[in-house]
C-alpha positions in Angstrom: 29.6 8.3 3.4 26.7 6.5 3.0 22.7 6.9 3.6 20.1 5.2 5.0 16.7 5.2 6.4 12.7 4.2 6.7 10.7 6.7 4.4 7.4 6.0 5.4 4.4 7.0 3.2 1.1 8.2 5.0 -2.2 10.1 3.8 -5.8 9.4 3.5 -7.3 7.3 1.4 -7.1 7.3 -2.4 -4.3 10.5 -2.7 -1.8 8.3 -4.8 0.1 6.1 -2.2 1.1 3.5 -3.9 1.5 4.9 -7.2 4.0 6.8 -5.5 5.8 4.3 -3.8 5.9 2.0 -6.8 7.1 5.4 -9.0 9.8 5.5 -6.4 10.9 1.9 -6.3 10.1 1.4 -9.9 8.5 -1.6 -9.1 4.6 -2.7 -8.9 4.8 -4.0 -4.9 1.9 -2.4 -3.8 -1.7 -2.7 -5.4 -3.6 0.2 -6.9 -7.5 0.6 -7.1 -9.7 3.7 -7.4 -11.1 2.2 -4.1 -10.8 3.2 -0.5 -8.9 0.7 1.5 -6.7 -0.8 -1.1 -3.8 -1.4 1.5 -4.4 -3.0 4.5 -0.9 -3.6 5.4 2.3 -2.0 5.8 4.6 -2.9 2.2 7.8 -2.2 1.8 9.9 -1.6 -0.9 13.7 -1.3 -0.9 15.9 0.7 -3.2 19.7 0.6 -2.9 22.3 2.7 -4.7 25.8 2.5 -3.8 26.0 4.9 -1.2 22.3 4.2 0.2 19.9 2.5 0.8 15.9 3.6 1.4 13.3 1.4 3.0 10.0 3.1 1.8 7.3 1.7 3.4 3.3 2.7 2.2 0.8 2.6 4.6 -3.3 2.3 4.7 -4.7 5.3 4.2 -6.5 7.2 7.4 -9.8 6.4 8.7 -12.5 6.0 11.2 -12.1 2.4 12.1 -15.5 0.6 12.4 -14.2 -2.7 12.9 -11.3 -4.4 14.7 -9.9 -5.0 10.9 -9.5 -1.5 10.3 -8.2 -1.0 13.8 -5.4 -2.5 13.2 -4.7 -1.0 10.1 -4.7 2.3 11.8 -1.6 0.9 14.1 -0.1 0.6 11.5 -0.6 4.5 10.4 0.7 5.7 14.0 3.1 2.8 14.2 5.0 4.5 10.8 4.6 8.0 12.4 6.7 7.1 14.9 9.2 4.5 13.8 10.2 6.9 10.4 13.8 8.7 10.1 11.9 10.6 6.8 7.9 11.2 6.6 6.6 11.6 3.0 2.7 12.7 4.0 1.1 12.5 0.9 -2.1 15.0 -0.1 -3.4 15.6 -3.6 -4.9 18.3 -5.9 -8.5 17.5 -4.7 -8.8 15.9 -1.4 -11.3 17.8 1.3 -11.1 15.4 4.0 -9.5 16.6 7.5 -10.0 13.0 8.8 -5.8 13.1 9.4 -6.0 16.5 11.1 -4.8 14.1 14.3 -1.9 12.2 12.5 -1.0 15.9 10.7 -0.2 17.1 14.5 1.4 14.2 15.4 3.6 14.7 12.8 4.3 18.4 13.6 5.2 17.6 17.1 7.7 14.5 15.9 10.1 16.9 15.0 11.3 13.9 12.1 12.1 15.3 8.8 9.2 15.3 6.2 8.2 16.2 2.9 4.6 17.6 1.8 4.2 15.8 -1.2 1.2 16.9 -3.1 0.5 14.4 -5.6 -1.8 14.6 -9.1 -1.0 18.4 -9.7 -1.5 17.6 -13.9 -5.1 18.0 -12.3 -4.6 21.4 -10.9 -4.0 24.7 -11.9 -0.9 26.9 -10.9 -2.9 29.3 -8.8 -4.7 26.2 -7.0 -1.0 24.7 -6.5 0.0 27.9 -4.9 -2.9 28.0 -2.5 -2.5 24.5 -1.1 1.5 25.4 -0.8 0.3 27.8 1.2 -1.9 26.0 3.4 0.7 23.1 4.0 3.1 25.2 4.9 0.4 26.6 7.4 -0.1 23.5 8.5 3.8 21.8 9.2 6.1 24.4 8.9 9.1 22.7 9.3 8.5 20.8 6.2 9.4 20.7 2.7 6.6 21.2 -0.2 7.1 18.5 -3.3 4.7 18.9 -6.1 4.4 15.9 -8.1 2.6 13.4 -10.3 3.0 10.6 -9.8 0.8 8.6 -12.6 2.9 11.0 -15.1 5.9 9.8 -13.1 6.3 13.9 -13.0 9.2 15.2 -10.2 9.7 12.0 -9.4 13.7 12.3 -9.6 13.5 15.4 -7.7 11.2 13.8 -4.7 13.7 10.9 -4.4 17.1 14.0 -4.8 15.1 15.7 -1.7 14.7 12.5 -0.1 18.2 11.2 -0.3 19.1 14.7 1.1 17.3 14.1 4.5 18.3 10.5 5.2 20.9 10.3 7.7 24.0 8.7 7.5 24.2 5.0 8.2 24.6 1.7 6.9 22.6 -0.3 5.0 19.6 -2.7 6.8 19.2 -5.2 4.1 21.2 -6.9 1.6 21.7 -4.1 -1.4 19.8 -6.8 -4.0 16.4 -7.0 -1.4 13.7 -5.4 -3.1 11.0 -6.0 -0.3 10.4 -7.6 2.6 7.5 -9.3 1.5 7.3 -13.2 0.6 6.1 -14.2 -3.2 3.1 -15.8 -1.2 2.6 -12.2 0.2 2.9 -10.4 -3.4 0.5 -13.5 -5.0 -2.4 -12.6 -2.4 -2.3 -9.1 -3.1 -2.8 -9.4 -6.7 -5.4 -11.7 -5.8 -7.0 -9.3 -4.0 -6.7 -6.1 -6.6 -8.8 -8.5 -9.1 -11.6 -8.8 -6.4 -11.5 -5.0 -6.1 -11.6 -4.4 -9.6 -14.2 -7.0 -10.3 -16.7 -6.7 -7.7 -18.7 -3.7 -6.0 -20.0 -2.9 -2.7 -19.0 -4.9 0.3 -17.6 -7.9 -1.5 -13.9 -6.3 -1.7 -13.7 -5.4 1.9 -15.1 -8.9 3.3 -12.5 -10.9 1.5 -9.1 -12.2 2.8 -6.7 -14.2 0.9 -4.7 -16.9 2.3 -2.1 -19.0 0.1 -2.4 -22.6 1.2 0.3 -23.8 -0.7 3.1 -22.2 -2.9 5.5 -24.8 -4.9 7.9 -22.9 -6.8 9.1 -25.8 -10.4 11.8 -24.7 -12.5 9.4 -23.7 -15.4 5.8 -22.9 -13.2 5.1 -21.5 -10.0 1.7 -23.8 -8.4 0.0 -21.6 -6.4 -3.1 -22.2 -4.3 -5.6 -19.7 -2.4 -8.6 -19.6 -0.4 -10.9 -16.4 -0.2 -12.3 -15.9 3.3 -15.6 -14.3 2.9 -17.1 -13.3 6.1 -21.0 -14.5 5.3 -22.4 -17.2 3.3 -24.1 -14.9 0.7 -21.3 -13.1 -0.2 -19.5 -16.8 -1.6 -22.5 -17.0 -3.8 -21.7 -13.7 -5.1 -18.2 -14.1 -5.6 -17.8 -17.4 -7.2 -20.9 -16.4 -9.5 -23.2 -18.0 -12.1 -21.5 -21.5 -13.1 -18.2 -19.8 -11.4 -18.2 -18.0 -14.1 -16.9 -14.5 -11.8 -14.6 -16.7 -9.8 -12.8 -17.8 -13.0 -12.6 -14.3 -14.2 -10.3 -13.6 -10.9 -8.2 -16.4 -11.4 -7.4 -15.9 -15.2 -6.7 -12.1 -14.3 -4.7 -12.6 -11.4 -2.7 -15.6 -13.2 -1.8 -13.3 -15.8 -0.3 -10.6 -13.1 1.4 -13.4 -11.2 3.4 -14.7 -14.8 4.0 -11.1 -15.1 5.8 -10.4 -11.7 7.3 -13.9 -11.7 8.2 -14.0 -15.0 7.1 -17.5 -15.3 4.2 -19.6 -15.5 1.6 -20.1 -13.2 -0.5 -22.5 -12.5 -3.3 -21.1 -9.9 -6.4 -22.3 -8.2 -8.6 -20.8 -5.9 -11.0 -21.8 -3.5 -14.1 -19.8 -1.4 -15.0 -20.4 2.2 -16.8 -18.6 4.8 -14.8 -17.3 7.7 -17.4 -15.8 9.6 -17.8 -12.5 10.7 -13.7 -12.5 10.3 -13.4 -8.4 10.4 -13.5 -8.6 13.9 -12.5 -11.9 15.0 -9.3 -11.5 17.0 -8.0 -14.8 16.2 -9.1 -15.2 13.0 -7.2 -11.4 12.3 -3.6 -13.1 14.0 -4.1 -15.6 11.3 -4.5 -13.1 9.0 -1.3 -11.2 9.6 -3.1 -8.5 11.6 -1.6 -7.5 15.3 -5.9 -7.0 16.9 -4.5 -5.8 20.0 
């Protein structure tokens, strides 16, 4: 017999996401900041044993949209609602927000198998933990209530045991050595990326796109080069900084992630432009890898 399925990951913003999905594929595909917003698009990360094979995918956390940007990061949300054979919805120890009240529903009414994952409990106490079992079992009583941590890679076995559990029979979608469907130009934007939410405050992180203009893979080095789209002229000024100085800061810290991944050198350059007012640009979005309808 064997398994298969899409596990897709959804929750609000800043609950642990990704640091779950890279505990479970043991693997650093998606990016992790303390900031809002860190994924924009859907990842996905494979993990294949012998008699299975799960297709986790992480999602952008819930919001408001504001802009057409964020808009389409939302379809993705509802796009993994629907399109899952196993929903983890992922909550934590601390979060107030009842922003995903809407996608909660739509996930009682899917009838699709999920998991209740509440993530960070080495911050909580065992009477809170009890409470907000409580609550979530309030809330989608069909499904199953998985404490874990995942920064202290804590239950992770026994999330994945419970996962394997649910995934229907089938066989497997990719190749059983695919570890993503991303591209390596895919992986070396998003590290790009990380840096400039690391490094930079305020708007800056959520103004910038990267694009890889070229990607030539040499035996010994990887030559990689990428523009950041900025969507106003002042914000260049601000990223490249005094004598480039913050620019280069990026670029040395994302090169060292690339050779890390890669396991190879790197040779990376990077490059600023102004695509204006891009966040809502329909065309400019397409470009982008964003679906703005």
């Amino acid at each position: 017999m064997h398994k298969s399925g899409f596990v897709n990951i959804i929750g609000n913003p800043n609950v642990g996401k990704s640091t779950l999905m890279n505990a479970l594929v043991g693997e650093k595909l998606s990016i992790i900041t303390s900031k809002a917003q860190t994924t924009r698009h859907r990842i996905m990360g494979i993990v294949s044993g012998d008699d299975f094979q799960i297709v986790y995918s992480d999602t952008p956390g819930i919001l408001k949209p504001g802009y057409k940007l964020q808009e389409a990061m939302m379809r993705f949300v509802t796009g993994a609602v629907s399109d899952a054979d196993v929903i983890l919805y992922v909550t934590d120890t601390v979060e107030q927000s009842d922003r995903s009240m809407e996608i909660v529903e739509n996930i009682r009414r899917s009838g699709i198998p999920t998991l209740v994952v509440i993530n960070k409990i080495d911050l909580s106490t065992p009477e809170a933990l009890e409470a907000l079992t409580e609550k979530w079992h309030g809330l989608l009583p069909d499904a199953q209530i998985v404490p874990v941590s995942a920064r202290e890679q804590f239950n992770i076995e026994g999330l994945f045991q419970r996962i394997l559990d649910v995934l229907p029979e089938g066989p497997a979608f990719y190749p059983k050595d695919t570890l993503t469907d991303k591209t390596l130009r895919f992986f070396a934007s998003e590290i790009i990326r990380e840096k400039i939410l690391r490094f930079y405050d305020k708007e800056i992180p959520y103004c910038c796109e990267i694009e890889i203009e070229s990607y030539r893979e040499e035996p010994t080095i990887d030559r990689i080069s990428a523009v950041i789209n900025v969507a106003r002229d002042s914000q260049k000024g601000i990223l490249i900084g005094h004598k480039g100085e913050k620019l280069k800061r990026v670029g040395q810290a994302a090169r060292e992630d690339m050779e890390q991944f890669l396991g190879k050198k790197v040779f990376l350059q990077l490059f600023v432009k102004v695509s204006e007012n891009w966040r809502d640009d329909e065309r400019q979005l397409r470009r982008f890898g964003y679906d703005p309808e």
